[in-house]
C-alpha positions in Angstrom: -129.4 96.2 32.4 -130.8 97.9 35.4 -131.8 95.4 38.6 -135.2 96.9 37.9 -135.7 95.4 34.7 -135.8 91.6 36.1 -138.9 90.1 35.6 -140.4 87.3 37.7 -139.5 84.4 35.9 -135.9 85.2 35.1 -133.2 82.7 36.1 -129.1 82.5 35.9 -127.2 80.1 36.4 -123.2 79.4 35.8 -121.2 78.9 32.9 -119.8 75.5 33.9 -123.1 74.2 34.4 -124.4 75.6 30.8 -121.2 74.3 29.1 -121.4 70.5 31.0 -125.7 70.4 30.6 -125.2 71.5 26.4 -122.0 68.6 26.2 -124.4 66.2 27.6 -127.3 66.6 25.3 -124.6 66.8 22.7 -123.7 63.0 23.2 -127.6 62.2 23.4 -128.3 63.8 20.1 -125.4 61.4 18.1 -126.9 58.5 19.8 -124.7 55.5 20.0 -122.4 56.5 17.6 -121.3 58.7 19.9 -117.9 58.4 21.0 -118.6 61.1 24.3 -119.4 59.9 27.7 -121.9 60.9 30.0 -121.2 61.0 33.9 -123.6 60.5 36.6 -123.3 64.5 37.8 -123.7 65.7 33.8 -126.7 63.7 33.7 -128.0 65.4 36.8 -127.3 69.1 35.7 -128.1 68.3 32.1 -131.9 67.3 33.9 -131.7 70.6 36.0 -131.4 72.2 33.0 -133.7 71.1 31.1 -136.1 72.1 34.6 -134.8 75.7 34.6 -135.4 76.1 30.6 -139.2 74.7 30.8 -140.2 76.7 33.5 -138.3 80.4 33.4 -138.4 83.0 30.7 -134.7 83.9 30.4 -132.0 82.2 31.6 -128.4 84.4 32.2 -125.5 82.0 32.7 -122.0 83.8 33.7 -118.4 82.6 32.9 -116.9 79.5 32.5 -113.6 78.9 35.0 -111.0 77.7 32.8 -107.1 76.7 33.5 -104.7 80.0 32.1 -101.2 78.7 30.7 -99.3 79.3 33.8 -101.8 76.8 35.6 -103.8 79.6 37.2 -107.7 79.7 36.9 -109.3 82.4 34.8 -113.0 83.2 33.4 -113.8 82.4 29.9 -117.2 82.5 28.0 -118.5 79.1 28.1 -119.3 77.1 25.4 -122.0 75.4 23.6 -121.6 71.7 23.9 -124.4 70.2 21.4 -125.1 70.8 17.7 -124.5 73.7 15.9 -128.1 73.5 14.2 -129.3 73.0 18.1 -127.7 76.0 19.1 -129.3 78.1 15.7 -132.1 76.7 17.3 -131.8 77.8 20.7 -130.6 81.5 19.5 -133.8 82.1 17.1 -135.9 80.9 20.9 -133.9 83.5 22.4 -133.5 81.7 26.0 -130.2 82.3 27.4 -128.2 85.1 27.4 -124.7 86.1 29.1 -124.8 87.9 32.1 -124.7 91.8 32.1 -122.1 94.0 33.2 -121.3 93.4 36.7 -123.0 96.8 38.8 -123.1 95.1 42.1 -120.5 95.3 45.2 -117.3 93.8 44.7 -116.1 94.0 48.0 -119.4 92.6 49.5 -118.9 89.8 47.3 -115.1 89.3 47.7 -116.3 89.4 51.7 -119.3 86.5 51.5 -116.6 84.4 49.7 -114.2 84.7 52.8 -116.6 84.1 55.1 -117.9 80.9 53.5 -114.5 80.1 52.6 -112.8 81.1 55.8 -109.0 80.3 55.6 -109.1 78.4 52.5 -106.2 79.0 50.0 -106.3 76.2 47.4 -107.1 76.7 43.8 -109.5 73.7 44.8 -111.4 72.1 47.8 -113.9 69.5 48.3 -117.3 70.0 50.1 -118.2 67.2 52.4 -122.0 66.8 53.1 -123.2 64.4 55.7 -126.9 63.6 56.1 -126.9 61.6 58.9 -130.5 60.3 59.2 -130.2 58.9 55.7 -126.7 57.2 56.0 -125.3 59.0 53.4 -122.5 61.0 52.5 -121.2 63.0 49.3 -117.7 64.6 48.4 -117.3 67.3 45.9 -114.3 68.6 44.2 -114.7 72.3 43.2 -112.5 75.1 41.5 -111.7 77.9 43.5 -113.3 80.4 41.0 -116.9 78.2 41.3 -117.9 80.4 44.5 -116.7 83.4 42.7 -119.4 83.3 39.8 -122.1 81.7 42.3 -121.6 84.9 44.4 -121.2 87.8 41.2 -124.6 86.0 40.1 -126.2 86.0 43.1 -124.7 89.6 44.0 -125.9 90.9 40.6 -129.8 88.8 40.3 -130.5 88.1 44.1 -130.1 84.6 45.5 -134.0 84.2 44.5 -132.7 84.2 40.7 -129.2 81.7 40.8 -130.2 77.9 40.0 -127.9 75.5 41.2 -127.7 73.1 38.1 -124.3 71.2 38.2 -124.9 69.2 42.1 -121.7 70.7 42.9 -123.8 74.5 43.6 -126.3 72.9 45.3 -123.8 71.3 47.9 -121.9 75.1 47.8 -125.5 76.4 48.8 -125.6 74.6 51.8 -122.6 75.0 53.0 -123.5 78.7 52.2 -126.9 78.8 54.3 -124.2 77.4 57.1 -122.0 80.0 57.0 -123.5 83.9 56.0 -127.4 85.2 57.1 -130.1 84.4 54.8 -131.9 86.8 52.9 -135.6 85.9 52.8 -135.8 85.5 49.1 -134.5 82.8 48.0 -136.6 81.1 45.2 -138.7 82.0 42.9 -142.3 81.2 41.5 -140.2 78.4 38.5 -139.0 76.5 41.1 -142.0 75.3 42.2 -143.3 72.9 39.9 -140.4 71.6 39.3 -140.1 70.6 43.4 -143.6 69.2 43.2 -142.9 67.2 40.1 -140.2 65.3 41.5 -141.9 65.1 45.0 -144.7 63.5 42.9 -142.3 60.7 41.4 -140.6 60.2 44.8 -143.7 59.3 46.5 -144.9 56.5 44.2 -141.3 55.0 44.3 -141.0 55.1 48.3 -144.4 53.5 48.0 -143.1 50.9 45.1 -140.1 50.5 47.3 -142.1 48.8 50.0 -141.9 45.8 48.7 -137.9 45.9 48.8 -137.9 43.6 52.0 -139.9 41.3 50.5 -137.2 40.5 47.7 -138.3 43.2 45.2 -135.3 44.9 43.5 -134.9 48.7 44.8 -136.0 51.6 42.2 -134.1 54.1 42.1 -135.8 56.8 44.7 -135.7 59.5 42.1 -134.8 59.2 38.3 -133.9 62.1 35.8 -137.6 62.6 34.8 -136.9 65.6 32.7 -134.2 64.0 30.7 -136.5 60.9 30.4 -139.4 63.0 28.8 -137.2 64.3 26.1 -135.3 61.1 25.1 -139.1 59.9 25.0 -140.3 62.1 22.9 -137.4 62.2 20.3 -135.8 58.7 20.4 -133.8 60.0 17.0 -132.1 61.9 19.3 -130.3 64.3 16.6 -134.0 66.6 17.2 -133.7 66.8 21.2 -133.5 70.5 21.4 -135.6 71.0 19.1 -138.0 69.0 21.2 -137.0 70.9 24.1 -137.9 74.3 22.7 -141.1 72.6 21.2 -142.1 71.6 24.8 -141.3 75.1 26.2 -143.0 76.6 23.6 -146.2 74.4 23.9 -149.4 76.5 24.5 -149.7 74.6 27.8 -145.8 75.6 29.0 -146.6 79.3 27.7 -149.4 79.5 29.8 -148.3 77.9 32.7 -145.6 80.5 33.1 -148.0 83.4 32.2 -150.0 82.2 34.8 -146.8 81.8 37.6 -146.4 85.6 36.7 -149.5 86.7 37.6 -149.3 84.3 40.7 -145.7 86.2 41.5 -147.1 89.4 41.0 -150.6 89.0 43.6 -148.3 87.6 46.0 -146.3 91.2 46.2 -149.7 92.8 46.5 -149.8 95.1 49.2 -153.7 93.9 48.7 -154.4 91.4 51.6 -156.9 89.6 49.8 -154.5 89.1 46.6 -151.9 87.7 49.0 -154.6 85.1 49.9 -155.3 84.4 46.1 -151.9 83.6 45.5 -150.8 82.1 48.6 -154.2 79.9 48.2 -153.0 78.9 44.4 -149.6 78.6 45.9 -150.8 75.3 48.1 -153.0 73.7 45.4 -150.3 73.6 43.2 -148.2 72.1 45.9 -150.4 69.7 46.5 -151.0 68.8 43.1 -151.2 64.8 41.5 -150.9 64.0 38.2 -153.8 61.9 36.3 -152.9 59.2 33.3 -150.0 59.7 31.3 -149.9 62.5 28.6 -148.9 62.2 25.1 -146.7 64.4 23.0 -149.6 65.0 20.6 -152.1 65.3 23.8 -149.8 67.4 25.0 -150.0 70.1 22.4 -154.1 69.7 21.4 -157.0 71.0 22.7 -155.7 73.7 25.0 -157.3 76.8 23.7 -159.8 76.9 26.4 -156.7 77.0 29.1 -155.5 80.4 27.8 -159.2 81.6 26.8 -160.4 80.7 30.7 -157.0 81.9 32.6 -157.5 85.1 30.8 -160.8 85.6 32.7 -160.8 83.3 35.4 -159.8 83.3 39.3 -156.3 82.5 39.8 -156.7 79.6 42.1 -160.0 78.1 40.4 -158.0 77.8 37.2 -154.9 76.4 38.6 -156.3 72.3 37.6 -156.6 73.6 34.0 -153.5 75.2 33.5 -151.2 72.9 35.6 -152.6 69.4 35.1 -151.3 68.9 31.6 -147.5 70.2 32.4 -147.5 67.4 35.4 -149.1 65.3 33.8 -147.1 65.5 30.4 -143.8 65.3 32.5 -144.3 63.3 35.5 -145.8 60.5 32.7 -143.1 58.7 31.6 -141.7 57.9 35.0 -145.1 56.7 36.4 -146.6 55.0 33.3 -143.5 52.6 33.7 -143.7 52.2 37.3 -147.7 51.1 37.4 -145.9 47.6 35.4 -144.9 47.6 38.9 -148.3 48.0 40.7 -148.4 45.5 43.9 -146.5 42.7 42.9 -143.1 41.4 43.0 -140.7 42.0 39.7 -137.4 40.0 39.0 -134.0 42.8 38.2 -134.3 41.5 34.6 -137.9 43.5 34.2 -136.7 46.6 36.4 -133.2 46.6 33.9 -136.1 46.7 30.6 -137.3 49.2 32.5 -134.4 51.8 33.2 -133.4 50.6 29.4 -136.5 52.0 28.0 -137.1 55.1 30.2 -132.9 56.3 30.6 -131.2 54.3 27.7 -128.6 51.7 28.5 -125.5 54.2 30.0 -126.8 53.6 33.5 -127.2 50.6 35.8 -129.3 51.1 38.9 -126.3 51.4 41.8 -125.3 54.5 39.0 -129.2 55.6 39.2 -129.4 55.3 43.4 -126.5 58.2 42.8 -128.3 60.2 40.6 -131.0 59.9 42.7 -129.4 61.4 45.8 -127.8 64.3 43.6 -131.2 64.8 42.2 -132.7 65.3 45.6 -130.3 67.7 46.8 -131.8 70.7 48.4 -132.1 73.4 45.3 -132.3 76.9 47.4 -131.0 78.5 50.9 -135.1 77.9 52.3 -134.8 74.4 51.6 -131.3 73.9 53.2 -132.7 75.8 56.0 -135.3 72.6 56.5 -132.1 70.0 56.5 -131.5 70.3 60.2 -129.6 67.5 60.2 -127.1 68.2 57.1 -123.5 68.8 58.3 -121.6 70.6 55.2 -117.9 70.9 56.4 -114.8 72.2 54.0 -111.3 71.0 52.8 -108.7 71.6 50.9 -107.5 69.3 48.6 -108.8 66.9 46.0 -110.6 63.6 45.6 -108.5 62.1 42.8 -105.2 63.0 40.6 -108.3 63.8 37.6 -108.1 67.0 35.3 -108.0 70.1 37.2 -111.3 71.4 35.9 -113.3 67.8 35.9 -114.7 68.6 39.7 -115.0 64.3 40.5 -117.2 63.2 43.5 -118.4 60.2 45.4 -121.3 58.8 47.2 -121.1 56.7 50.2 -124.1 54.8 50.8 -124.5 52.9 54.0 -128.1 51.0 52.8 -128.2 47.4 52.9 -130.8 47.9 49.4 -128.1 50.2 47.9 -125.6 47.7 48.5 -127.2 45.4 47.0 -128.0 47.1 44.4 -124.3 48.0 43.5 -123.8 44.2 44.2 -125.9 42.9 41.7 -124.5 45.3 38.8 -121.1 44.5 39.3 -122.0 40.5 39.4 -124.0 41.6 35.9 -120.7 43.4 34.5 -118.6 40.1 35.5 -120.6 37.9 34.1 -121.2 39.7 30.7 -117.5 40.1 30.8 -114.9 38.3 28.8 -112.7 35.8 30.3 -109.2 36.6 30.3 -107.4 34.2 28.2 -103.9 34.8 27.4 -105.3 35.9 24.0 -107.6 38.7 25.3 -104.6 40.2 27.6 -102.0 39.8 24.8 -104.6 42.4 22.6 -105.4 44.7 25.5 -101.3 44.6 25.6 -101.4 45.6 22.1 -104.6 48.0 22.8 -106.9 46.2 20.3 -110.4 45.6 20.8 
């Protein structure tokens, strides 16, 4: 496939992070019979990926690094992690495919991984990323081969195009935009409403979150909204992606993307005043606030009149019809559970119902401050640009004696709310616990339940 042939709304991203988003909504789909686990970070790129599915045409993803039989990496085809009948599903929508044949500069590439890279020899490293301003810090174990993929896909699609899913590629991004000149594309049209969407759910907690000194439990700053939505809307579970690919497919999703295109496409316009359309469309939607809270069944009615009026319309008169029912629809669950909230003080045994209800019971809020964090990680080379402050430094090494593909991290926290946060959980877990009688430790012994 010629580079010519990409259209505005195309995305890749990597193979580890398709294979890790696909495992994860493969334990959400058996529910809790599951006997699968979901971490923190496969929560957060199974919530990009959702992000990058709703709102891009075709997603490439590349290879998959995987451990050879004399213990060196190699590239594989990644897998698909959930159902099989969610995967017929997914290849009748015809959404992802594998990355073409490579046609780009291998040298150039092999040169932009040195230079990010410098010295670096290990088979794996961790990336360190300070943000000083917010107190917080966050260690990443990566796989040698990681950059390898990031850079063939960005190499081959233009950084515009890669997606940082698993929080891992955002952190490598950064400590990219530290290291090598950046081009001045670097995102596309689909990012957009995704960034707005989870600015808009950030601002109402900050704003919720005011009454922290006053003894209010902290909400977590940014939950998985995207991952919420779905669970919402198919609490069976065992229909997720079809949910998913019922969702993209909705007339106001189709149109909301036709209408980004058109939007990409004035804003190349050698035509001054279609740059001004577009950049003028460009800020409304930036702006944009979501209304009440959207139903599925809302969600899907009564939009003929979107794609009969964007047809003819102007491109930034139109933009309230065609976006306000994709924020609305998927910035709703988060908020309609936060106005409960409204102005007054809650106890932690309301805000637990809460995170119960919106994210299931796998996470406890110190888990959610986390996710949070990862969630708000800068998603392209423009953004880490903006993070003056952001010190991304390199090591060799790992975190932890883990698998040699399981990439661990951690999240220091210096917040007194955090804290307590984390405090509070771990005084939940010991008191729900069981005591250890002689009995109990003789079966663990044993390993009975």
């Amino acid at each position: 496939m010629a580079t010519q042939a990409w259209q505005p709304l195309d995305a890749v991203i990597s193979g580890f992070a398709y294979e890790t988003a696909t495992t994860a909504l493969g334990v959400l789909e058996e529910g809790h019979s599951s006997k699968g686990w979901i971490s923190t970070e496969m929560l957060c790129t199974l919530d990009n990926f959702i992000k990058v599915v709703l709102f891009n045409e075709r997603v490439f993803f590349g290879g998959c690094p995987d451990l050879a039989k004399d213990n060196h990496f190699t590239v594989r085809h990644p897998q698909w992690g959930a159902s099989d009948a969610g995967r017929r599903l997914v290849d009748e929508a015809g959404i992802f495919a594998l990355e073409p044949k490579f046609e780009g500069n291998a040298k150039a590439v092999e040169a932009r991984i040195n230079d990010v890279l410098g010295p670096l020899q290990h088979q794996m490293f961790i990336i360190d990323c300070k943000f000083p301003e917010r107190r917080i810090t966050l260690l990443q174990e990566m796989v040698y081969l990681d950059p390898s993929i990031i850079e063939y896909s960005i190499e081959q699609f233009g950084a515009e195009r890669f997606k940082p899913v698993f929080p891992g590629e955002h952190l490598y991004l950064g400590l990219r935009r530290q290291k090598l000149h950046v081009p001045q594309a670097t995102y596309t049209m689909a990012d957009v409403p995704g960034q707005r969407l989870r600015a808009v759910v950030r601002e109402k907690m900050e704003q919720l979150n005011a009454f922290v000194p006053q003894g209010a439990p902290m909400l977590p700053a940014l939950p998985p909204m995207f991952v919420a939505r779905l669970l919402h809307d198919s609490p069976g579970g065992s229909d997720l992606v079809a949910t998913l690919i019922e969702i993209r497919n909705s007339p106001a999703m189709k149109r909301f993307r036709e209408w980004m295109v058109k939007q990409a496409e004035l804003s190349r316009s050698t035509v001054i005043a279609d740059r001004e359309k577009a950049a003028a469309a460009l800020r409304k939607l930036q702006s944009f606030s979501p209304g009440a809270d959207m139903s599925k069944m809302d969600f899907g009615k009564g939009l003929l009149k979107i794609a009969m009026s964007a047809l003819k319309g102007d491109i930034v008169s139109i933009v309230a019809e065609v976006a306000s029912p994709v924020v609305q629809y998927l910035a709703g669950v988060p908020l309609s559970g936060l106005r409960d909230f409204g102005g007054k003080k809650v106890g932690s045994g309301e805000l637990d119902r809460f995170l119960v209800e919106n994210f299931g019971d796998k996470f406890n809020r110190h888990e959610m401050d986390s996710i949070a964090i990862m969630l708000g990680l800068p998603e392209n080379l423009t953004v880490w640009g903006k993070e003056e402050n952001a010190v991304v430094t390199l090591r060799s090494g790992r975190l932890e004696d883990a698998p040699p593909l399981s990439r661990p991290y951690r999240v220091y926290i210096e917040d007194a709310a955090h804290v307590e946060n984390a405090r509070k959980d771990f005084e939940n877990l010991w008191n729900s616990s069981e005591p250890l009688t002689p009995e109990l430790l003789r079966k663990l012994q044993q390993g009975e339940s």
